[in-house]
C-alpha positions as CSV (number, residue, x, y, z in Angstrom):
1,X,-25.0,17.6,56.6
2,X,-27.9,18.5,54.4
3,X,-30.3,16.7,56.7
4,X,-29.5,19.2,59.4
5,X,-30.3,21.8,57.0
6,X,-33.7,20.3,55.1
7,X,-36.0,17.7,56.8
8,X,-38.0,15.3,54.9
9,X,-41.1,13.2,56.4
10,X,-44.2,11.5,55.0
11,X,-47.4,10.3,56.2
12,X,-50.5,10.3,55.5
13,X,-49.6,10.4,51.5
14,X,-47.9,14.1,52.3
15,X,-44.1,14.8,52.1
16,X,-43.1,17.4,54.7
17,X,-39.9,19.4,53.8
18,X,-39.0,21.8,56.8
19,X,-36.4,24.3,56.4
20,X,-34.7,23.4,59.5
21,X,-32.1,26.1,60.4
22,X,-33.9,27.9,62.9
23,X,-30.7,29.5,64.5
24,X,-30.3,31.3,61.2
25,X,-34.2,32.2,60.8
26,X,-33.9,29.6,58.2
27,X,-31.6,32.2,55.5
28,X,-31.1,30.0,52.6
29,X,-27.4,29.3,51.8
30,X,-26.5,27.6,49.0
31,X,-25.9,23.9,50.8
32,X,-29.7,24.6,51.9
33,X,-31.0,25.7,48.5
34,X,-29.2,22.3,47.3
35,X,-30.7,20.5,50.4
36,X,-34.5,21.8,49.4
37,X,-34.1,21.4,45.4
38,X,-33.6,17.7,46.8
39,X,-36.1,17.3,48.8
40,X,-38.6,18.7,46.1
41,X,-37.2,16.1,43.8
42,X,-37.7,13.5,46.1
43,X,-41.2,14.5,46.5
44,X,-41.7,14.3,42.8
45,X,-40.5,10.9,42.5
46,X,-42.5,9.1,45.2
47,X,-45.7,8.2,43.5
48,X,-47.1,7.8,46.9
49,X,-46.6,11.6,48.0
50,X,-50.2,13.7,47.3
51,X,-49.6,16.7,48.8
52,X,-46.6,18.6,50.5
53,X,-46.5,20.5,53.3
54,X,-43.5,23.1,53.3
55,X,-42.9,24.9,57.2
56,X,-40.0,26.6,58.3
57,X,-38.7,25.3,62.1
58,X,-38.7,27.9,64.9
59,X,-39.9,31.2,65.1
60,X,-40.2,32.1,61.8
61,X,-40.9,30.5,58.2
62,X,-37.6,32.0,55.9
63,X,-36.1,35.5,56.1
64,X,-34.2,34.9,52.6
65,X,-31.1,34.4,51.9
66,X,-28.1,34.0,54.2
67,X,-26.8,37.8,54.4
68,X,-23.8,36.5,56.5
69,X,-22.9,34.0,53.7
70,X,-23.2,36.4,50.9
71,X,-21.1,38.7,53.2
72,X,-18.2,36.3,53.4
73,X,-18.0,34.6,50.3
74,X,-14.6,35.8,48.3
75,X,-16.3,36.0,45.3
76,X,-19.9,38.0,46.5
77,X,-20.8,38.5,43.0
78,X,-20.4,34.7,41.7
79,X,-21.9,33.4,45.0
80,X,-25.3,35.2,44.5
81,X,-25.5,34.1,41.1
82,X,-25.4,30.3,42.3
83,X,-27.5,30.9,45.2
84,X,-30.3,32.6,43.7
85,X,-29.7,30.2,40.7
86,X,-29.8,27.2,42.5
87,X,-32.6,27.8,45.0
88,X,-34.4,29.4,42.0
89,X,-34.7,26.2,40.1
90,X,-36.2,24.5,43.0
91,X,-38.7,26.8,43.8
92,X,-40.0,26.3,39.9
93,X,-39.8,22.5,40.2
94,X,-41.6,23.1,43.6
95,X,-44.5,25.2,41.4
96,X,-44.4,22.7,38.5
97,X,-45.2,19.5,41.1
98,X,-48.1,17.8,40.0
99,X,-49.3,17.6,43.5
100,X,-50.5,20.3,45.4
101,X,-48.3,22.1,48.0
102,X,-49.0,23.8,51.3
103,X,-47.2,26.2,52.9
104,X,-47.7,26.6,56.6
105,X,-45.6,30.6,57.3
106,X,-45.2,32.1,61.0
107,X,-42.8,34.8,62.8
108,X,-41.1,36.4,59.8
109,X,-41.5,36.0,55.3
110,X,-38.9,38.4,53.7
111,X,-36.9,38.3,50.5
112,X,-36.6,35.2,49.1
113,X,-38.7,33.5,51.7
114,X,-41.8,35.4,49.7
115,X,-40.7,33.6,46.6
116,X,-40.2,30.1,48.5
117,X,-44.5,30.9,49.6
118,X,-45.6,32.0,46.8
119,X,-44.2,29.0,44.8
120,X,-46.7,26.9,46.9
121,X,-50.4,26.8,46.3
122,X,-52.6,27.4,49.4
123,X,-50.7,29.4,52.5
124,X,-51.6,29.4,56.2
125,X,-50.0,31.8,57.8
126,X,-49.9,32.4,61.8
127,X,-52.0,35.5,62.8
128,X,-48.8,37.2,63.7
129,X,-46.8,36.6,60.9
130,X,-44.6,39.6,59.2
131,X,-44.0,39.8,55.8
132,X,-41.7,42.2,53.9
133,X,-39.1,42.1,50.8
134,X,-36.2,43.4,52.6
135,X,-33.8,43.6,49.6
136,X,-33.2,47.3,49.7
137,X,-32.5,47.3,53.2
138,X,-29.1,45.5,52.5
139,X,-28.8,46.4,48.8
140,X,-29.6,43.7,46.8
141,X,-32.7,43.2,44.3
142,X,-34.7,40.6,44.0
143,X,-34.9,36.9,43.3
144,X,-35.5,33.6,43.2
145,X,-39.0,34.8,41.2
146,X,-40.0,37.2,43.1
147,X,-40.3,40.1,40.9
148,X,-42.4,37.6,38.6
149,X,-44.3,36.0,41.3
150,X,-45.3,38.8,43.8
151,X,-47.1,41.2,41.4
152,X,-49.3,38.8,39.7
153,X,-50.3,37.7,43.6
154,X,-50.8,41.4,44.9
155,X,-50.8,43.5,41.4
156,X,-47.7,45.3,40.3
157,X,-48.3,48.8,42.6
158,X,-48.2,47.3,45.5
159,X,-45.3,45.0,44.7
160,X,-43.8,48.0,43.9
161,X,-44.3,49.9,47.2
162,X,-43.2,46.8,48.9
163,X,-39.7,46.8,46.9
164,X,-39.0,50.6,47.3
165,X,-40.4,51.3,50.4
166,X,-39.7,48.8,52.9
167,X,-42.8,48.2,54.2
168,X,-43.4,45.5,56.5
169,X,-47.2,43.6,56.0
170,X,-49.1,41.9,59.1
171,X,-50.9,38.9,58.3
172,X,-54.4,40.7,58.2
173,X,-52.8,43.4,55.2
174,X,-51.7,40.2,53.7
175,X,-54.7,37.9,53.4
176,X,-56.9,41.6,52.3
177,X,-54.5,41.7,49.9
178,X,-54.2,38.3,48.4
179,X,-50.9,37.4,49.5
180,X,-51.5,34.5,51.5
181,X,-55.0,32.3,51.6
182,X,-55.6,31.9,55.2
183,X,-55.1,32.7,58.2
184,X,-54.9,31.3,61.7
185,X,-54.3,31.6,65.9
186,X,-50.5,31.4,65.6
187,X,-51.4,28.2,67.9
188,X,-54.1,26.3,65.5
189,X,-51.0,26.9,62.3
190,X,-49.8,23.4,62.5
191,X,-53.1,21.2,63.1
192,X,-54.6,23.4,60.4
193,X,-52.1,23.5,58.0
194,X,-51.7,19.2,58.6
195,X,-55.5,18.6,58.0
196,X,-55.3,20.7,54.7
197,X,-52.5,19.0,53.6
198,X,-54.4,15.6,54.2
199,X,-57.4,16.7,52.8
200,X,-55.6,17.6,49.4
201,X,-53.7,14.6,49.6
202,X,-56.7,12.3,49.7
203,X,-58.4,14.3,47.0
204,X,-58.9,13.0,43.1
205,X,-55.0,13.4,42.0
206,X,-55.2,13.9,38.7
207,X,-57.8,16.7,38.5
208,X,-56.3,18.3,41.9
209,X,-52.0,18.1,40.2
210,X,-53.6,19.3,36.4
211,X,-56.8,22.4,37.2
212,X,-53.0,23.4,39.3
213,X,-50.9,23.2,36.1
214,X,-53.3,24.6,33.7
215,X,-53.8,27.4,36.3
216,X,-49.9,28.0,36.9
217,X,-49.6,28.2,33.4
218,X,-52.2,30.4,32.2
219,X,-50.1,33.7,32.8
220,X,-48.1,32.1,30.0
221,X,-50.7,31.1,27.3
222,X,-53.4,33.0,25.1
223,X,-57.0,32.5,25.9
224,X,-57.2,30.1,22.9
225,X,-54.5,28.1,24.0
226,X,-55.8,27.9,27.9
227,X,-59.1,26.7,26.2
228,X,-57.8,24.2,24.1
229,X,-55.4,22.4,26.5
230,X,-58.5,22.6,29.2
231,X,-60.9,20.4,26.9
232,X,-58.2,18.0,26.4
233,X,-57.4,17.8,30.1
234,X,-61.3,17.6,31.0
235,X,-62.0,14.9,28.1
236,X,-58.5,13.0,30.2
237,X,-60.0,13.7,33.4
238,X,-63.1,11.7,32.2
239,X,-61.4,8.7,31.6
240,X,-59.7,8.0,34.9
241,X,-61.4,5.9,37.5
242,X,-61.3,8.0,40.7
243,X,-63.4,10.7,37.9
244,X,-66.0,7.7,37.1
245,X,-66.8,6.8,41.4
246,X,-67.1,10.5,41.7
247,X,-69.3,11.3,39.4
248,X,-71.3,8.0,40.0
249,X,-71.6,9.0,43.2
250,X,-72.6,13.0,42.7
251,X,-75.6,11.9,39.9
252,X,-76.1,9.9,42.9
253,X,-76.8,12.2,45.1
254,X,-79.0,14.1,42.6
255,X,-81.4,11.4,42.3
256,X,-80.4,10.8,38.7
257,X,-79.1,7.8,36.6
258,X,-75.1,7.1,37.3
């Protein structure tokens, strides 16, 4: 049954997870958010995956959770708990991969959908795309990180206006603002968001999965402490092969002794 819900493919040394219940607008049950905290672990294990691409099937990317689940579950409280729980620790395991992660977005990004985006590193959204919170509208608060995530993409005010207001971002708002990091003909989303994927994927691992990490994990460290774990990271960097043909081949260029 989960296969129905999350689809997992590779090629080209990229895993691509696709939420894939489109009749739904891909809402996130909780079978879902088990389905997707799988597929990111399958990801993780799979020393030949480089990159992952996440897309949402149909017409839109992820409108949040499933309101008609929470709705009907006897125990609403206990339910939302687990949900937002469960898909929750899969979108930090998604953050934490050592490998970068695309997100390709179209139609429709609202509640915890934005957390699900923002948990990736580079985002290509379709020109048309909509983008909103939406908790309020149904009265529920947020999750799944996004009170943690979305201000330190946007800056707290506007998170804030987007929580109490209701207001609904186009694509164009969106990349002004810093929400997503490109954007596209709603036709070009797939090519473009494939070629980036491959692109990361046959970049130098190691210095593409740890200048991620060490960025990720900045909003949690002092300035000493980013410094210090970036020179022993850079003197690690030095040591591995793909970092010796690289340089070799930039001094190189330059004219100058490899």
């Amino acid at each position: 049954m989960t296969k129905d819900l999350v689809r997992y493919e590779c090629a080209a040394g990229v895993a691509r997870i696709t939420l894939a219940r489109s009749a739904r607008a891909n809402a996130v049950d909780l079978p879902t958010a088990r389905a997707f905290g799988a597929a990111v672990d399958r990801a993780a294990a799979d020393p030949g995956i480089r990159a992952v691409l996440v897309r949402g099937e149909g017409r839109r990317f992820c409108s949040g959770g499933d309101v008609a689940a929470m709705a009907a579950a006897p125990d609403r409280a206990a339910y939302l708990e687990e949900l937002a729980g469960t898909f929750d620790d899969a979108l930090q395991r998604l953050a934490a991969l050592p490998k970068p992660v695309v997100a390709a977005v179209q139609g429709a990004v609202a509640g915890a959908g934005l957390a699900l985006m923002l948990s990736c590193d580079v985002i290509v959204s379709a020109a048309s795309t909509k983008f909103l919170l939406a908790y309020a509208g149904v009265g529920l608060t947020p999750d799944c990180g996004v009170s943690y995530l979305l201000p330190r993409a946007i800056g707290q005010q506007r998170a804030l206006e987007l929580a109490l207001t209701g207001r609904t971002l186009t694509a164009e708002e969106s990349r002004a603002w810093g929400l997503i990091t490109e954007m596209v003909d709603d036709t070009s989303l797939d090519d473009r968001a494939r070629r980036l994927s491959e692109q990361l994927a046959a970049g130098p691992e190691f210095a593409l999965g740890q200048g991620k990490r060490l960025l990720r994990s900045s909003w949690r460290t002092s300035r000493e402490q980013s410094g210090r774990e970036e020179a022993r990271v850079i003197a690690e960097a030095a040591t591995r092969p793909e970092t010796t043909v690289l340089l070799a081949s930039f001094a190189g260029r330059r004219g100058e002794p490899a």
